[in-house]
N, C-alpha and C positions, 0 to 999 in steps of 0.2 A: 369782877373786882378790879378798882384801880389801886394803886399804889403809888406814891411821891415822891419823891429822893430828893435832896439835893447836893450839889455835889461844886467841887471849888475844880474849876477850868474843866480840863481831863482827867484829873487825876482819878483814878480807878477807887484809890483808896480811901479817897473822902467821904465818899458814897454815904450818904443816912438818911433812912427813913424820916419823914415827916408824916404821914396817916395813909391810913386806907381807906376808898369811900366803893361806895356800888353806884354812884351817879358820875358819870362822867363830868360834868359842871360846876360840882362841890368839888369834883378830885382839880381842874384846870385854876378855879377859883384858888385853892389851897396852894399850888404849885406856882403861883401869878404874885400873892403875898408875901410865900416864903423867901423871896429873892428880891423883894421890892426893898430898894437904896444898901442892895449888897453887890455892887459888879462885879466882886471875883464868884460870887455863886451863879451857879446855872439848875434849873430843873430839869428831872426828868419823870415821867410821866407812864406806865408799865401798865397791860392788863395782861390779868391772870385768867383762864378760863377752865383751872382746877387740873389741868394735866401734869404730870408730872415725868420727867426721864429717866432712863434707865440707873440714872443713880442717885433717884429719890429726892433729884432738885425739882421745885416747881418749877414749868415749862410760862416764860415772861415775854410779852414783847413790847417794844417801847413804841410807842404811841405818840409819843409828843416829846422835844425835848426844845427848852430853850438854846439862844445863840453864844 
């Protein structure tokens, strides 16, 4: 499962969901859009592989992030 965020520079706290896809190409395509004619946003791009840690967060790793 992929998942899409966008997010303004670094800031941690901008962080929002834009969708979840199971195709890596819909999820890049989505992530490519949501930031098109926005410079302060940046994507980032997360797969999930259903693990989760020791205090019940799912286990995510970023995959892709814009610059």
């Amino acid at each position: 499962m992929f998942q899409v965020y966008t997010q303004e520079g670094n800031k941690e706290l901008t962080k929002s969901i834009i969708g979840q896809f199971k195709d890596y190409d819909e999820a890049m395509d989505c992530a490519e859009k949501s930031i098109e004619g926005k410079p302060n946003l940046k994507y980032i791009v997360e797969e999930t592989n259903g693990c989760f840690n020791s205090y019940g967060d799912l286990v995510a790793e970023v995959i892709a992030e814009s610059d």
